[in-house]
DRENVOMAR-349328 format. One record per residue (C-alpha): residue number from 1; residue in three letters; chain; y, x, z. Coordinates in Angstrom, 2 decimals. Each point is the difference from the previous one (the first is absolute). Layout:
BEGIN
   seq   type   mol         Y         X         Z
   NUM    Ala     A         Y         X         Z
...
REM end
This chain:
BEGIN
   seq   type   mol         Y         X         Z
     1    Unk     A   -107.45   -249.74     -7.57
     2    Unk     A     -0.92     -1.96     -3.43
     3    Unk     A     -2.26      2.69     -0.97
     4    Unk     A     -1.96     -0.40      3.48
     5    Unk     A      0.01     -3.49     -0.64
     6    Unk     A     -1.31      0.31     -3.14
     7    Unk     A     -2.60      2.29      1.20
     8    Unk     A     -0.82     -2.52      3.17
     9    Unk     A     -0.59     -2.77     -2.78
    10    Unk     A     -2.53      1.93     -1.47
    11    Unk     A     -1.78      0.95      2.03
    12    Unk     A     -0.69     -3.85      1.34
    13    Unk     A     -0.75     -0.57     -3.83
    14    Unk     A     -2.29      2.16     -0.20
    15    Unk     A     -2.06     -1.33      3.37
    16    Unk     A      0.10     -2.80     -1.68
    17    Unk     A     -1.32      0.85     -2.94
    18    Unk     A     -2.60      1.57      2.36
    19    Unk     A     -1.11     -3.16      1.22
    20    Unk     A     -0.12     -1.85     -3.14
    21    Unk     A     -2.32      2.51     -1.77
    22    Unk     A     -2.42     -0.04      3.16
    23    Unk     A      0.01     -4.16     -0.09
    24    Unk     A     -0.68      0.81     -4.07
    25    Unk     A     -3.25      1.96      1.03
    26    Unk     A     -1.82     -2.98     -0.24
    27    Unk     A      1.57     -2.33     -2.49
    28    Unk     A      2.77      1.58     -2.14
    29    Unk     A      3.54     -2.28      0.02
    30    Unk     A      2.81      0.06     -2.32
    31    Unk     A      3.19     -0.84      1.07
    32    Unk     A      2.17     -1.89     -2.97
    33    Unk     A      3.81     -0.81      0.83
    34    Unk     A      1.34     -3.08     -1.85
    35    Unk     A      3.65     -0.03     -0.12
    36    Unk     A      2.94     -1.10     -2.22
    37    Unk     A      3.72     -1.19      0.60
    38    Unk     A      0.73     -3.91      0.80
    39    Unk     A     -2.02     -2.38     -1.66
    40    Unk     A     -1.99      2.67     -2.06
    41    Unk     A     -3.22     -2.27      0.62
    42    Unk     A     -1.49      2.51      2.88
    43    Unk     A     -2.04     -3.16      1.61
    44    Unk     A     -1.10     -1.42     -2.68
    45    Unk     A     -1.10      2.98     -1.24
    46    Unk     A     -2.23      0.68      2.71
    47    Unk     A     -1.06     -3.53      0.67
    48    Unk     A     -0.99      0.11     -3.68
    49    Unk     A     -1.60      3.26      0.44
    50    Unk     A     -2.45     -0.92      2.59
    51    Unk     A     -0.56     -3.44     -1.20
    52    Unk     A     -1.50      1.15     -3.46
    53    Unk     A     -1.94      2.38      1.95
    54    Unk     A     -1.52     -2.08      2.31
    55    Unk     A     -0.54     -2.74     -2.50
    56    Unk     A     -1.50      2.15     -2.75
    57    Unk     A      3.11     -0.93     -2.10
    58    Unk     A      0.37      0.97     -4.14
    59    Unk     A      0.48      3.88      0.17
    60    Unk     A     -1.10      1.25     -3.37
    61    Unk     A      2.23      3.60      0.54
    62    Unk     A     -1.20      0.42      3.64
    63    Unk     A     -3.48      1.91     -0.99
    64    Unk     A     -1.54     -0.46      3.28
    65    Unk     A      0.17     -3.49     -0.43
    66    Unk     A     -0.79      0.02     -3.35
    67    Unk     A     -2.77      1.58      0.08
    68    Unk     A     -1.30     -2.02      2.79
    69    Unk     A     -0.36      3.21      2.21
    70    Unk     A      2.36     -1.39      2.87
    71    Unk     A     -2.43     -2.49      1.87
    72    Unk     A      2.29     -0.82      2.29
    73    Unk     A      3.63     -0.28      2.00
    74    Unk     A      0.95     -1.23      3.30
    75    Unk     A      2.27     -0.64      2.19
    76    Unk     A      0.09      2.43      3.26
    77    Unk     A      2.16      0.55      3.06
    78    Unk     A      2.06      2.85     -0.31
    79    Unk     A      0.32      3.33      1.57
    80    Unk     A      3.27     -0.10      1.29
    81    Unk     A      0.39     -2.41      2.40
    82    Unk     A      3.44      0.41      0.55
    83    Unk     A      1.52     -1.13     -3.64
    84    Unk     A     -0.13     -3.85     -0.26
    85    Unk     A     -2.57     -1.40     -2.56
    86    Unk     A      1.14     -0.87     -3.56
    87    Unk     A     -0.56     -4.11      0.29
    88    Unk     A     -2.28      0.15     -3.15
    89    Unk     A     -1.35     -3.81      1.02
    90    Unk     A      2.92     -1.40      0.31
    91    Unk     A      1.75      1.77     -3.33
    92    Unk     A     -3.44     -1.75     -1.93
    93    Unk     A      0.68     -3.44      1.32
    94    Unk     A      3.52      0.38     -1.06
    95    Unk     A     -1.15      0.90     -3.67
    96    Unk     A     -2.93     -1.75     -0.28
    97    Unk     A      0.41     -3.30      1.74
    98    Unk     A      3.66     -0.18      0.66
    99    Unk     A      1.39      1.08     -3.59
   100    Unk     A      2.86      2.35      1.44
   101    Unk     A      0.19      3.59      0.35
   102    Unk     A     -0.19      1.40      3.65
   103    Unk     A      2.65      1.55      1.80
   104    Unk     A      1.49      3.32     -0.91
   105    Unk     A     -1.04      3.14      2.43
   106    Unk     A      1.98      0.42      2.24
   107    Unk     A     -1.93      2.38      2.33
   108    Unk     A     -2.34      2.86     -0.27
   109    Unk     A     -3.58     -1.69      0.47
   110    Unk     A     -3.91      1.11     -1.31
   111    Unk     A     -3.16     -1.58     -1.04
   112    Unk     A     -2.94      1.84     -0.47
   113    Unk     A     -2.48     -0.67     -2.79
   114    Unk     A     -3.87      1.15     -0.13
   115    Unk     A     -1.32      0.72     -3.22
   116    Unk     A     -3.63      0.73     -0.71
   117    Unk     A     -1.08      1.21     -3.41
   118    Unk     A     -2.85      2.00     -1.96
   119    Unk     A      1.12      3.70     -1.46
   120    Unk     A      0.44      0.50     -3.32
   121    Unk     A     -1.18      3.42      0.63
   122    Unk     A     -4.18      0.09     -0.50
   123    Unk     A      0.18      2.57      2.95
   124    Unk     A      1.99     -1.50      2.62
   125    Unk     A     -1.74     -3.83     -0.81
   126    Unk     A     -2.94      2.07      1.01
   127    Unk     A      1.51      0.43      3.29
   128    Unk     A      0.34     -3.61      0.67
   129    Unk     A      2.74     -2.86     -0.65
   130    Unk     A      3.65      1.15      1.08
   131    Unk     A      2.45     -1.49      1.47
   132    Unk     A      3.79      0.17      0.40
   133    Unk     A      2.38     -1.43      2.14
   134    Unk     A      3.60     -1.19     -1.50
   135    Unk     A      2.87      0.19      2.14
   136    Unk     A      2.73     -1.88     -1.46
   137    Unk     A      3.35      0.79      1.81
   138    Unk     A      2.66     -1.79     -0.80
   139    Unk     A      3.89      0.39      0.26
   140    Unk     A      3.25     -1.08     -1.03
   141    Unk     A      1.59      2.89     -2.62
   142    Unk     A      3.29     -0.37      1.72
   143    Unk     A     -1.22      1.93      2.76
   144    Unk     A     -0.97      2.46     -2.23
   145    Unk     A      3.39      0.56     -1.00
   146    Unk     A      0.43      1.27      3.70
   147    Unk     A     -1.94      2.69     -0.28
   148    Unk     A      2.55      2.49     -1.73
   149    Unk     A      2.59     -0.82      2.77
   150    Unk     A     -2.22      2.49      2.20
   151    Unk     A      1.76      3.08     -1.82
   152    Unk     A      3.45     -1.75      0.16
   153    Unk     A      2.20     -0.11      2.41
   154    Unk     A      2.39     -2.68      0.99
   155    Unk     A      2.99      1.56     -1.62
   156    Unk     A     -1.80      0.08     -3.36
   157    Unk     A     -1.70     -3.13      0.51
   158    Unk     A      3.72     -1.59      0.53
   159    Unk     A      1.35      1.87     -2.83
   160    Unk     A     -2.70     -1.19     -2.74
   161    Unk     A     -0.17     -3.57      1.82
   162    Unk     A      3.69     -0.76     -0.56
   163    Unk     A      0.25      1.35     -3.77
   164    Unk     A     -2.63     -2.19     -0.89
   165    Unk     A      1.59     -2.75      1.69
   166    Unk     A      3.29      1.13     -1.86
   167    Unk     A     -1.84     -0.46     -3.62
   168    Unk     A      1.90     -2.47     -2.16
   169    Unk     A     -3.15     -2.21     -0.35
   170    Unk     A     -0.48      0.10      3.94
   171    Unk     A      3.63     -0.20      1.15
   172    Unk     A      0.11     -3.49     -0.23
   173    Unk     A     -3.02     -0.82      1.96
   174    Unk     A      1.23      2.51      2.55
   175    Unk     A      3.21     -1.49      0.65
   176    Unk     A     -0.18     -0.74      3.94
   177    Unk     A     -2.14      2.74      0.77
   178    Unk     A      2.92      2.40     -1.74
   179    Unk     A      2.76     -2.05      1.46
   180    Unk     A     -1.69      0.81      3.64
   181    Unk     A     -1.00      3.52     -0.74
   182    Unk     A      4.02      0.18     -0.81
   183    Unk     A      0.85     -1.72      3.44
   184    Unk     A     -2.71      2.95      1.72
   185    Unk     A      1.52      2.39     -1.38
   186    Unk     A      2.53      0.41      2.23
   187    Unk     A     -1.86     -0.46      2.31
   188    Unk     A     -3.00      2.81     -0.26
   189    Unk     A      1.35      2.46      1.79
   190    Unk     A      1.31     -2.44      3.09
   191    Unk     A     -2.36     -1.01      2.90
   192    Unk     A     -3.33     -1.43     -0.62
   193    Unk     A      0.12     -4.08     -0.29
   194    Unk     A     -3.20     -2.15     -0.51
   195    Unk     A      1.98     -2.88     -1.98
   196    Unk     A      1.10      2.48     -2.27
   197    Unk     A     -3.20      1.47     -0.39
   198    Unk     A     -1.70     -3.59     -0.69
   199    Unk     A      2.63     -1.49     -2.05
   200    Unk     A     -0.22      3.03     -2.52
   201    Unk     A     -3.35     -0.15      0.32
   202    Unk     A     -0.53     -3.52     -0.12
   203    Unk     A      2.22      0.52     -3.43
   204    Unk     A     -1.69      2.69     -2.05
   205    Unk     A     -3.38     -1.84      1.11
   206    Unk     A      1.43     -3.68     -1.89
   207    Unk     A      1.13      2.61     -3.16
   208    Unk     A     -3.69      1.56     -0.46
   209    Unk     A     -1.33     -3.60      0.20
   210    Unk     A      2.44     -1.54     -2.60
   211    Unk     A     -1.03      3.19     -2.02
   212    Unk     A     -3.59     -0.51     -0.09
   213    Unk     A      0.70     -3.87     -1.16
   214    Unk     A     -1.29     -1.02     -3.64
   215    Unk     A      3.33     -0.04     -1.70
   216    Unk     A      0.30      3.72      1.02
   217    Unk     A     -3.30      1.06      0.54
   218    Unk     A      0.66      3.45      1.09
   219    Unk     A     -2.83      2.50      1.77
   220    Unk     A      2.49      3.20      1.80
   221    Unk     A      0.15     -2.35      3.68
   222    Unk     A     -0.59      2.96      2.58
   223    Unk     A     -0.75     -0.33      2.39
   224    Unk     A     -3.07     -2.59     -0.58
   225    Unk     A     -0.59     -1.64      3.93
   226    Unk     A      3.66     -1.19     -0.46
   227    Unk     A     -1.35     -2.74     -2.59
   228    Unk     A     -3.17     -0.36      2.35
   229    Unk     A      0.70      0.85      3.19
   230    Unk     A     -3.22     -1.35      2.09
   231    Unk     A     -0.12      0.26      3.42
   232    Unk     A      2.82      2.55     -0.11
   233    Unk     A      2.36     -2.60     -0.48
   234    Unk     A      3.08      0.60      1.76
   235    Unk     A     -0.42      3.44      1.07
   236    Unk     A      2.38      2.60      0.55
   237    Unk     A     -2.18      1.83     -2.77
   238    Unk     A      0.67     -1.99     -2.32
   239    Unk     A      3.34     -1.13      0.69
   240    Unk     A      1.73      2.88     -1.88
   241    Unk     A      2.01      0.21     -3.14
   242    Unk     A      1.37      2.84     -2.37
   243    Unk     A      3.38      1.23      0.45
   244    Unk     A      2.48      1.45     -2.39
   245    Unk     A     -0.34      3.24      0.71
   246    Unk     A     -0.89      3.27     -2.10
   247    Unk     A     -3.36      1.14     -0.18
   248    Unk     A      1.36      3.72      0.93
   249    Unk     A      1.70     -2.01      3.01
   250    Unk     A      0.06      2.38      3.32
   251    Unk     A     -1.99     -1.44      3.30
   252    Unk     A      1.53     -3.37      1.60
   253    Unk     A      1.65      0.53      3.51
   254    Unk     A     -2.26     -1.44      2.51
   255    Unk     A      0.64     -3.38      1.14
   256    Unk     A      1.81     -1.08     -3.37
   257    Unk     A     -1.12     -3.00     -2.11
   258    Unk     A     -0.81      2.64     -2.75
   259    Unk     A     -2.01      1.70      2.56
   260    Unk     A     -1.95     -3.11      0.93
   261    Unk     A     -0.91     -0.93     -3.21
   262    Unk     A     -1.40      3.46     -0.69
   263    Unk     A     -2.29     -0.77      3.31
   264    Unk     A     -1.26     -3.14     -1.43
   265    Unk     A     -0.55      1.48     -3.56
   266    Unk     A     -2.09      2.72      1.35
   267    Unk     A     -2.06     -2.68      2.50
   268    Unk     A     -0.82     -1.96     -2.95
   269    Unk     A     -1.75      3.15     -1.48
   270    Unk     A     -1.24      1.22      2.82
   271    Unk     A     -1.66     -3.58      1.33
   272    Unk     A     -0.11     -1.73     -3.70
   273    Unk     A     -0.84      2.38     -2.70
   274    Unk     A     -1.83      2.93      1.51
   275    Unk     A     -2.62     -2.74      1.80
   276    Unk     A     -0.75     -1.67     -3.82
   277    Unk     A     -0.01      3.05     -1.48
   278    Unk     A     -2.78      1.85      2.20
   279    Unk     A     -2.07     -2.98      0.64
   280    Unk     A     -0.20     -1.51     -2.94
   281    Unk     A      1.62      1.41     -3.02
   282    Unk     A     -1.02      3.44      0.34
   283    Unk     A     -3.92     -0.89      0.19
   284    Unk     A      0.13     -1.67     -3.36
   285    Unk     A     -2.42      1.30     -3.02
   286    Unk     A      1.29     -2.15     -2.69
   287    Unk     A      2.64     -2.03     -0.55
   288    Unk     A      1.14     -2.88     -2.42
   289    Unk     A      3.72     -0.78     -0.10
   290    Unk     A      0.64     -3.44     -1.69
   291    Unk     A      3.24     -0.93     -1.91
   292    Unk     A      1.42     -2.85     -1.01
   293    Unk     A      1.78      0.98     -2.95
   294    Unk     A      0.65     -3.35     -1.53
   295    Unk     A      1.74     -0.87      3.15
   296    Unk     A      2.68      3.25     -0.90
   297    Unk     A     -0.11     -0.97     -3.70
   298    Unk     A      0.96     -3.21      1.05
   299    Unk     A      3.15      1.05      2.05
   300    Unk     A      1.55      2.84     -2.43
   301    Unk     A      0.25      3.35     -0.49
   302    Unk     A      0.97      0.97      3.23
   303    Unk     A     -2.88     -1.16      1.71
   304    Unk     A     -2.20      1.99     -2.44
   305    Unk     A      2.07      3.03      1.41
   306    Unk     A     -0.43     -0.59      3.32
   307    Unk     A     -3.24     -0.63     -0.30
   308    Unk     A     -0.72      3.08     -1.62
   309    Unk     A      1.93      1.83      2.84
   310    Unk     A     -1.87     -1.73      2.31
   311    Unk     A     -3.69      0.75     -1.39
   312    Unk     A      1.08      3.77     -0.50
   313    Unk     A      0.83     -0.27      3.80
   314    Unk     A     -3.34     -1.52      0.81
   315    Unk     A     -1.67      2.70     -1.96
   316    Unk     A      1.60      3.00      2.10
   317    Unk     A     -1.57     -1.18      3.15
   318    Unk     A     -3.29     -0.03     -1.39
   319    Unk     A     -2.38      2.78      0.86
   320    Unk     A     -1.99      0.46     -3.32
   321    Unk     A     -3.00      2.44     -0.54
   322    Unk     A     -3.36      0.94     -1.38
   323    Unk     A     -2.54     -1.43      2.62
   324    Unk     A     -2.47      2.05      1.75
   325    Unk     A     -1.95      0.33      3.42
   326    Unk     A      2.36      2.53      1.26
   327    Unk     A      3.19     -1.66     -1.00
   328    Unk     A     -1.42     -3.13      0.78
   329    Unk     A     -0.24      1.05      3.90
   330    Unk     A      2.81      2.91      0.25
   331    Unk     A      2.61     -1.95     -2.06
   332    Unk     A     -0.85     -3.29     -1.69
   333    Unk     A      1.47     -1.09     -3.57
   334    Unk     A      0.39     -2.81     -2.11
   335    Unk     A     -2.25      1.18     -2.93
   336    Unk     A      0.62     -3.28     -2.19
   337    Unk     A      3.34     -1.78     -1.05
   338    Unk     A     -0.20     -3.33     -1.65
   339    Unk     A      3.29     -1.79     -1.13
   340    Unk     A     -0.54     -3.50     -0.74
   341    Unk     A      2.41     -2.21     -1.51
   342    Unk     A     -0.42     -3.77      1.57
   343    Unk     A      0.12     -3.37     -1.43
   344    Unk     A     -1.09      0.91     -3.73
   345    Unk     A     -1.19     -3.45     -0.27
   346    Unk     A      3.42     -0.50     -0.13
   347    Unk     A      0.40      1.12     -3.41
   348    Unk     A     -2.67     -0.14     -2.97
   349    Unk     A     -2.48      2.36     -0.15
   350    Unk     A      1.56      1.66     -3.48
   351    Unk     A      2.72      0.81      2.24
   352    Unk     A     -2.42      1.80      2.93
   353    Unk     A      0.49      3.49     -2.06
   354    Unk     A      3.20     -0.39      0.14
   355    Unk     A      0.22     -0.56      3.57
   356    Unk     A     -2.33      2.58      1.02
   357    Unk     A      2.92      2.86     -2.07
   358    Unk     A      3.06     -1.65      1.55
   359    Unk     A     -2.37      0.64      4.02
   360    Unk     A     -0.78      3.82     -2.00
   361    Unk     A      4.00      0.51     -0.75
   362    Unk     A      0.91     -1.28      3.91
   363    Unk     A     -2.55      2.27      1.89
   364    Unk     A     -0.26      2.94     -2.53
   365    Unk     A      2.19      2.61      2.24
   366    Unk     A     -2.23     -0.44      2.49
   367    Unk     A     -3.46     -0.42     -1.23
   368    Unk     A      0.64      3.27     -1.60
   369    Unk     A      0.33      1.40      3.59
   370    Unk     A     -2.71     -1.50      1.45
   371    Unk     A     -2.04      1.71     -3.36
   372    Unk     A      1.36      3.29      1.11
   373    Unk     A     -1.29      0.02      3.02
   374    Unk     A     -3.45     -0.68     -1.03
   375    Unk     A     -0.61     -4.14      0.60
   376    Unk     A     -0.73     -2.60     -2.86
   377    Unk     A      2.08     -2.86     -1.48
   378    Unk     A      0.08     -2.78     -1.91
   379    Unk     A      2.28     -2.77     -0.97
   380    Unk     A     -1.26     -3.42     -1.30
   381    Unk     A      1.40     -3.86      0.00
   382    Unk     A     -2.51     -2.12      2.13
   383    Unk     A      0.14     -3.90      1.74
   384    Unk     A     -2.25      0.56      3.47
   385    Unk     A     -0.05     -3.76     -0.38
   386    Unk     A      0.63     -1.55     -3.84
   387    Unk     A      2.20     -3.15      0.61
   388    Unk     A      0.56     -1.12     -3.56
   389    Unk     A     -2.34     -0.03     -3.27
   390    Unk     A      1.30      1.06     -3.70
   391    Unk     A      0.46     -2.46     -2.40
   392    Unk     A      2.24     -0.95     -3.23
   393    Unk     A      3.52     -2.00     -0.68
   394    Unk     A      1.90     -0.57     -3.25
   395    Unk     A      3.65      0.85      0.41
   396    Unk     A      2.29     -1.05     -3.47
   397    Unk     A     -3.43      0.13     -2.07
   398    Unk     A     -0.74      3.44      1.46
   399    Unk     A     -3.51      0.17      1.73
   400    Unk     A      0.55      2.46      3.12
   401    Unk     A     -2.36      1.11      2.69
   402    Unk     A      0.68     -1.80      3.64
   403    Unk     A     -1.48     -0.51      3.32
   404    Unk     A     -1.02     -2.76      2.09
   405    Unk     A      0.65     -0.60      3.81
   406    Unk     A      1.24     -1.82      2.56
   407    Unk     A      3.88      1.03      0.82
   408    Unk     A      0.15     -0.10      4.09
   409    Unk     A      2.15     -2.17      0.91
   410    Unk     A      3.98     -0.15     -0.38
   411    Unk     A     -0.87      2.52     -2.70
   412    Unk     A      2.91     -0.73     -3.49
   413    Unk     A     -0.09      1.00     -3.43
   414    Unk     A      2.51     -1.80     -2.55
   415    Unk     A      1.57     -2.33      3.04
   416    Unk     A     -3.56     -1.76      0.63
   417    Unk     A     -0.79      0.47      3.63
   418    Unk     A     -3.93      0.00      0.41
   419    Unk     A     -2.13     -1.76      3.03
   420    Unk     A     -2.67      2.07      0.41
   421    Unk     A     -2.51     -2.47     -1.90
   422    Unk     A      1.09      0.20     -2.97
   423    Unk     A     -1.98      2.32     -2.65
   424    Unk     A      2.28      1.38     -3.13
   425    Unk     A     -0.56      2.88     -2.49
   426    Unk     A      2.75      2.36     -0.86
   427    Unk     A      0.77      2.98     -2.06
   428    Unk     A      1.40      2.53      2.30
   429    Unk     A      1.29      1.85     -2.25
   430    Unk     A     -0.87      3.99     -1.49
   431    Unk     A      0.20      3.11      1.93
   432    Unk     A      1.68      2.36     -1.90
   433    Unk     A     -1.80      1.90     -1.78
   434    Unk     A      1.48      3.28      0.65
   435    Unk     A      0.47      0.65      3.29
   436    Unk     A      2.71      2.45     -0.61
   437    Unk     A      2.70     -2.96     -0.82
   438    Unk     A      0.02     -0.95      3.83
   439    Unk     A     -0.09      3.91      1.51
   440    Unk     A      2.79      0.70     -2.38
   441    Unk     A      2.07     -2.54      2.35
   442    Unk     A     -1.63      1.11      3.14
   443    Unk     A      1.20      3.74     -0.68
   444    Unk     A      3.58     -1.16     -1.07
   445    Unk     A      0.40     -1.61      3.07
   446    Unk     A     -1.25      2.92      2.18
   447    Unk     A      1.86      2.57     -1.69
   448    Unk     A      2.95     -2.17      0.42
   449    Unk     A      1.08      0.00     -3.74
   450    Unk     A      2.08     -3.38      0.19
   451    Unk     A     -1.79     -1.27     -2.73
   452    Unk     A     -0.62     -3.76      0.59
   453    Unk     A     -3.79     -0.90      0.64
   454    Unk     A     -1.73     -2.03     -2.44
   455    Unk     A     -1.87     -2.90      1.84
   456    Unk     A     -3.14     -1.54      0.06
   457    Unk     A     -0.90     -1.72     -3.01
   458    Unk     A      0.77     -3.45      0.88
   459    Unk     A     -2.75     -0.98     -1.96
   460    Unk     A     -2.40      1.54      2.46
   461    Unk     A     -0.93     -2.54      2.79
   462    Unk     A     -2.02      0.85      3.06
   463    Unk     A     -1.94     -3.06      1.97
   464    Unk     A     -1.24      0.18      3.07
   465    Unk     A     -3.16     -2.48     -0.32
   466    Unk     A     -2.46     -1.58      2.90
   467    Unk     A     -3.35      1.39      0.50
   468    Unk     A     -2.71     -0.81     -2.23
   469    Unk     A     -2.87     -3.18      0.72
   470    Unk     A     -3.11      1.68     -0.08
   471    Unk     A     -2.75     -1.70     -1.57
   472    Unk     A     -3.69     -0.07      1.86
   473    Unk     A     -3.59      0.39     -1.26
   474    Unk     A     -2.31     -2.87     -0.39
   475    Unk     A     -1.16      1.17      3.40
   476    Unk     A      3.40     -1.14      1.26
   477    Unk     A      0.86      3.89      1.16
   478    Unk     A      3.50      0.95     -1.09
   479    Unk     A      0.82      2.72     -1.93
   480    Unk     A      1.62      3.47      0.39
   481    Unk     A      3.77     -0.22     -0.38
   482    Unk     A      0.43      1.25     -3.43
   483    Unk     A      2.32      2.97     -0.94
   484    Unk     A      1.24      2.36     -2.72
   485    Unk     A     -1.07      3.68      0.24
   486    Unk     A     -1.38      0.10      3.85
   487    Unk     A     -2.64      1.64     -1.50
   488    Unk     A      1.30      2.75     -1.30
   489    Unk     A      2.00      0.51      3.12
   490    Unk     A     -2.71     -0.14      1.75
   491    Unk     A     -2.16      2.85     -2.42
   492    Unk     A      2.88      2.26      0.67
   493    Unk     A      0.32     -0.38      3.73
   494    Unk     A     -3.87      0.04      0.99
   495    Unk     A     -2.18      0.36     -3.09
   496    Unk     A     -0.33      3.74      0.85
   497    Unk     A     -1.46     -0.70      3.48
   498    Unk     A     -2.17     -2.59     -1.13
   499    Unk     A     -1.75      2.15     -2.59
REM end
């Protein structure tokens, strides 16, 4: 039956595919997923993204900027009028006016971008200007971390679900969920009962949420639409839990508890994943994952673990590939990988190296697989919108580099509470240098060698700061949001197309 399924799937993904090449005919598109796990910086990323392109913002890397052969980028409704549009005005008036970053994503959602630009080529600007449409997609990573549940099934699921719960970092924070999945278990192979179901569920729901908190900051949360549920709320297809059960377990009896959670489990794949996955995921060219790595530095060693767990997961439901025409229409692949690190205005630029080998360590399992199989990646530290500026501060007659911002408010460092007004320059500390000190812990921990983890230097302090106040021209027109590295991103991710 899977393998019919499988083949079913296809075959829709390739009509698909069909009907995106013939709309192509006439003005080629590229379709660029933007994804990342909670509070990665996925919509400000975009909103920065279009707003420098737009606005003609500073993009010295971008060479079709820079060479002043893109003439133009707009705004245009998008082709699928099915996916809600990304709020792009509303995320700039946030930024710009407001001084406070815009919601998270919560939902999958589009926006498509029109971008007209002379050919590098001698030959093809012979042929007349070009012009490319952008379609930004963009989704929340947890859901990505759904996608390998389509090859598991609800025994193994269970099984891997409650030994990470079970981890001596995570036992703690899954107290009542473990104390109710105790009370269930006698209970799994008696009759069906909705309480049950919703109070375990209800449970192991209130334990991935207390995981994914900033003391803990941890990334393995499957499955995703449990921390954003949407209009699903409340459904039987999401009101499931793991049991603990083997993953060699035999079939449930009909009728049992066990059984109906098994129903559920396989309704939440069936009406939750496989939908995402053929409509949207699986009609991606490229791809840029963003990671907030500061955010895991700031929370231990077992964060950076999970983390890395978590990316390696993300990476195995990618489809990666050489692009052509054929593959392009019979089975489309992500062709280009970008791993960004977030938030490197958080730390001084002399530290941005640094950063950009820590990201390289975290995703290097699976950008090597992704290389395999024929796509390209890259790894760099970027800001899609630069909130503080660099500057100097004397520490015990020591000169040291620092940055300057705005801490949000309710932000503390050294028991001062900040308003949200108030502009200070701090030395966040070095990166180490070597990124091989913090892996050293990360693999102790996972091979479970009872060595105690070191933790994060405490000397290493992470802000979060308030969105820059853009300056304006004489004219009175306001300026691009500024930024650290969307250039480069953006050579990697569309410079080819542009050329």
């Amino acid at each position: 039956m899977t393998s019919l399924t499988n083949l079913a799937e296809e075959a829709r993904l390739t009509l698909a595919n069909l009907t995106d090449a013939a709309t192509d005919l006439a003005v080629p598109s590229l379709r660029l997923g933007v994804t990342g796990l909670a509070r990665a910086g996925k919509t400000v990323f975009l909103t920065s993204l279009v707003h420098n392109l737009v606005h003609g913002g500073r993009l010295p890397v971008f060479s079709a900027a820079a060479g002043q052969r893109m003439t133009g980028a707009r705004l245009q409704p998008q082709p699928d009028d099915a996916v809600p549009r990304f709020d792009y005005e509303s995320h700039v008036q946030a930024l710009v006016k407001d001084r406070i970053w815009p919601q998270s994503t919560r939902q999958v959602s589009e926006l498509r971008l029109t971008i007209d630009y002379e050919s590098a080529s001698y030959v093809y600007r012979k042929l007349g200007p070009g012009r490319l449409h952008l379609d930004l997609i963009d989704y929340p990573g947890e859901w990505l971390l759904d996608l390998p549940l389509l090859d598991k099934d609800y025994a193994t699921f269970s099984a891997e679900a409650v030994a990470r719960a079970r981890k001596e970092h995570r036992s703690s924070i899954a107290g009542p969920y473990l104390e109710a999945l105790t009370e269930a278990a006698a209970k799994a192979d008696a009759l069906e009962n909705e309480q049950t179901a919703q109070k375990l569920s209800a449970a192991f729901k209130s334990y991935l949420s207390a995981c994914r908190a900033d003391a803990h900051a941890l990334s393995m949360l499957p499955p995703g639409r449990f921390l954003m549920p949407g209009d699903l709320e409340g459904s039987p297809a999401l009101t499931f839990a793991p049991l603990d059960i083997a993953p060699d377990a035999p079939p449930a009896r009909t009728g049992t508890l066990r059984a109906m959670m098994e129903r559920r489990y396989e309704a939440y794949k069936t009406h939750v994943i496989r939908p995402f996955f053929r409509n949207h995921f699986a009609r991606l060219d490229r791809q840029i994952v963003l990671v907030d790595v500061l955010q895991a530095l700031n929370a231990g060693p077992h964060a950076m673990l999970d983390l890395e767990i978590a990316l390696s997961e993300v990476l195995s439901a990618f489809r990666p590939g050489r692009r052509s025409w054929l593959s392009s229409i019979l089975s489309r692949r992500i062709d280009r990988i970008l791993f960004a690190a977030t938030k490197a205005d958080h730390v001084h630029r002399t530290d941005h190296d640094r950063l950009e080998a820590i990201t390289h360590r975290l995703v290097g399992r699976a950008a090597d697989r992704a290389l395999f199989k024929g796509a390209e990646v890259d790894v760099l530290a970027l800001a899609a919108v630069r909130a503080t500026l660099e500057a100097s501060v004397r520490h015990k007659g020591q000169k040291l580099p620092a940055i300057l911002g705005t801490p949000l408010p309710g932000e503390k460092i050294d028991g001062e509470t900040y308003d949200g007004n108030t502009e200070i320059a701090m030395f966040p500390g070095d990166l180490p240098e070597n990124p091989n000190m913090l892996f050293e812990d990360i693999e102790s921990i996972s091979q479970n060698t009872g060595q105690t983890p070191h933790q994060t230097d405490p000397s290493l302090q992470f802000m979060r700061f308030r969105p820059p106040k853009l300056d304006t021209t004489a004219e009175g027109l306001t300026l691009s949001l500024p930024h650290i590295r969307l250039d480069r991103a953006l050579e990697f991710l569309l410079g080819d197309r542009l050329a």
